[in-house]
Backbone as CSV, one residue per row, in Angstrom:
resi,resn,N_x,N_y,N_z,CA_x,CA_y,CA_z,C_x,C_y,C_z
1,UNK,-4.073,-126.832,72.299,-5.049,-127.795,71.834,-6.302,-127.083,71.311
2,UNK,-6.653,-125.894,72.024,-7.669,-125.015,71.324,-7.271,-124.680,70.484
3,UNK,-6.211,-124.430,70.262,-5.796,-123.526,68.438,-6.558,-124.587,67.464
4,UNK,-5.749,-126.085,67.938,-6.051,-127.235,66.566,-7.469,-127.400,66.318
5,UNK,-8.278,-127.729,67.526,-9.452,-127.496,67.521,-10.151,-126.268,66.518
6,UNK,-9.861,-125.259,66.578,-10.552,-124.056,65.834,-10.496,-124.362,64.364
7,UNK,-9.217,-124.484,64.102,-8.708,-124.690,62.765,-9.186,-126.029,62.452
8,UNK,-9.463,-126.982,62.963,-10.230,-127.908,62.108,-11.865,-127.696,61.830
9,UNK,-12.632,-126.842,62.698,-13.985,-126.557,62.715,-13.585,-125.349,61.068
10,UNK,-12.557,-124.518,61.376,-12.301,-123.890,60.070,-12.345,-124.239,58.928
11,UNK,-11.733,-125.462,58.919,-11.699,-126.349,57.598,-12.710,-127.132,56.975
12,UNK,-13.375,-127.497,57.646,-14.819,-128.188,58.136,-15.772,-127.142,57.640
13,UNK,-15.893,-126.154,58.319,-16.828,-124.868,57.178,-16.481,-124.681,56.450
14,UNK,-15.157,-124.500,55.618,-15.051,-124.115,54.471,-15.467,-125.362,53.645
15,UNK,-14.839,-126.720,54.035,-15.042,-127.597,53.078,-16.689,-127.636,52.926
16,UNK,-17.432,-127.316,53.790,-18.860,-127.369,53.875,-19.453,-126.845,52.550
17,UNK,-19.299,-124.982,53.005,-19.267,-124.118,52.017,-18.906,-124.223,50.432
18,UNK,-18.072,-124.718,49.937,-17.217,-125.425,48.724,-18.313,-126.218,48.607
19,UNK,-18.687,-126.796,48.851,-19.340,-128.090,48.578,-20.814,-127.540,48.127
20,UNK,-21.552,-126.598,49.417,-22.576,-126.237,49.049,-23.049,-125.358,47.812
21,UNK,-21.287,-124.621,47.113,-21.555,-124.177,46.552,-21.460,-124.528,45.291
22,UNK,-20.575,-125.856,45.223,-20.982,-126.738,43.991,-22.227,-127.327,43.278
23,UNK,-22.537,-128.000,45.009,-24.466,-128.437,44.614,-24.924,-127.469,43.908
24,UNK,-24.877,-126.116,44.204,-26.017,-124.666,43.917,-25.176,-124.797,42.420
25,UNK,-24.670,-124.455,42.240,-23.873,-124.274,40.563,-24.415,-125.056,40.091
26,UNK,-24.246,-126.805,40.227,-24.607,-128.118,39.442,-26.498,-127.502,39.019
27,UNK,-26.993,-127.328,40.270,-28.589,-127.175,39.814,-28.594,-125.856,38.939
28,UNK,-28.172,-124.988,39.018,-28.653,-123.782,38.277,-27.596,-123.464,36.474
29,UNK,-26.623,-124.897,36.471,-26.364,-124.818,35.348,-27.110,-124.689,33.983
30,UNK,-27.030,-124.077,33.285,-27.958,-124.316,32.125,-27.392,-125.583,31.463
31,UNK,-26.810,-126.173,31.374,-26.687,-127.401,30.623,-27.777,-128.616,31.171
32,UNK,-27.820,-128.416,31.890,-28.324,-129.627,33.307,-29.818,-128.742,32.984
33,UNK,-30.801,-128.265,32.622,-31.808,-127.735,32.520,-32.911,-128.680,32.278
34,UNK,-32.469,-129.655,31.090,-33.357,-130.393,30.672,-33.464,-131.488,31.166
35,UNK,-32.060,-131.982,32.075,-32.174,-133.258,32.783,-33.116,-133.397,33.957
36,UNK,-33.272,-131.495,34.557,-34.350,-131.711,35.679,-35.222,-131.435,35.212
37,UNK,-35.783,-130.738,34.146,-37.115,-130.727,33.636,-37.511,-131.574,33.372
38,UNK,-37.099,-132.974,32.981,-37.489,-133.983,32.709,-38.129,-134.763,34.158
39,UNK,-37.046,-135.091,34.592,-37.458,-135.453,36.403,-38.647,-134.855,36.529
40,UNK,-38.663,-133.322,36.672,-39.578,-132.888,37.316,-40.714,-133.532,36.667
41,UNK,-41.301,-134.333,35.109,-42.067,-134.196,34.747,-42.613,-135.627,35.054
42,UNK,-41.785,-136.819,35.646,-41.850,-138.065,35.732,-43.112,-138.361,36.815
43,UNK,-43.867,-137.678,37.534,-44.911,-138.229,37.988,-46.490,-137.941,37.606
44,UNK,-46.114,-136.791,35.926,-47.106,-136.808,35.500,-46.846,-137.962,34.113
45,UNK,-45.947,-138.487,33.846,-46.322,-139.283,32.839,-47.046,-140.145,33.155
46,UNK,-47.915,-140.694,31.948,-49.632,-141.650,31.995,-48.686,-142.957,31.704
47,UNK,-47.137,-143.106,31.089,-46.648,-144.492,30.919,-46.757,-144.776,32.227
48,UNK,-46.102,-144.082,33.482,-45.441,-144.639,34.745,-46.925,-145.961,35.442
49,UNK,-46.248,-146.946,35.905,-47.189,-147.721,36.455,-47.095,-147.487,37.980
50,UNK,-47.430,-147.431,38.936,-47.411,-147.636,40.382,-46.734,-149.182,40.830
């Protein structure tokens, strides 16, 4: 029962890992550059109303 145990905490980090390392790719794509520069710029625009 400890074996199954291990091997699912195994799988569980990796799927973790995979994942985290998608997020990190998605943000540091250069295609995707301008979609967060934009974001980033949305609380200085003078349109935005409160």
């Amino acid at each position: 029962m400890g074996s199954t145990y291990t091997m699912v905490q195994l799988a569980t980090l990796i799927v973790v890992c995979v994942t985290f390392g998608l997020i990190v790719l998605y943000a540091l794509w250069p295609g995707n550059r301008k979609q967060f520069d934009d974001a980033a710029r949305v609380p200085f625009n003078e349109d935005s109303e409160p």
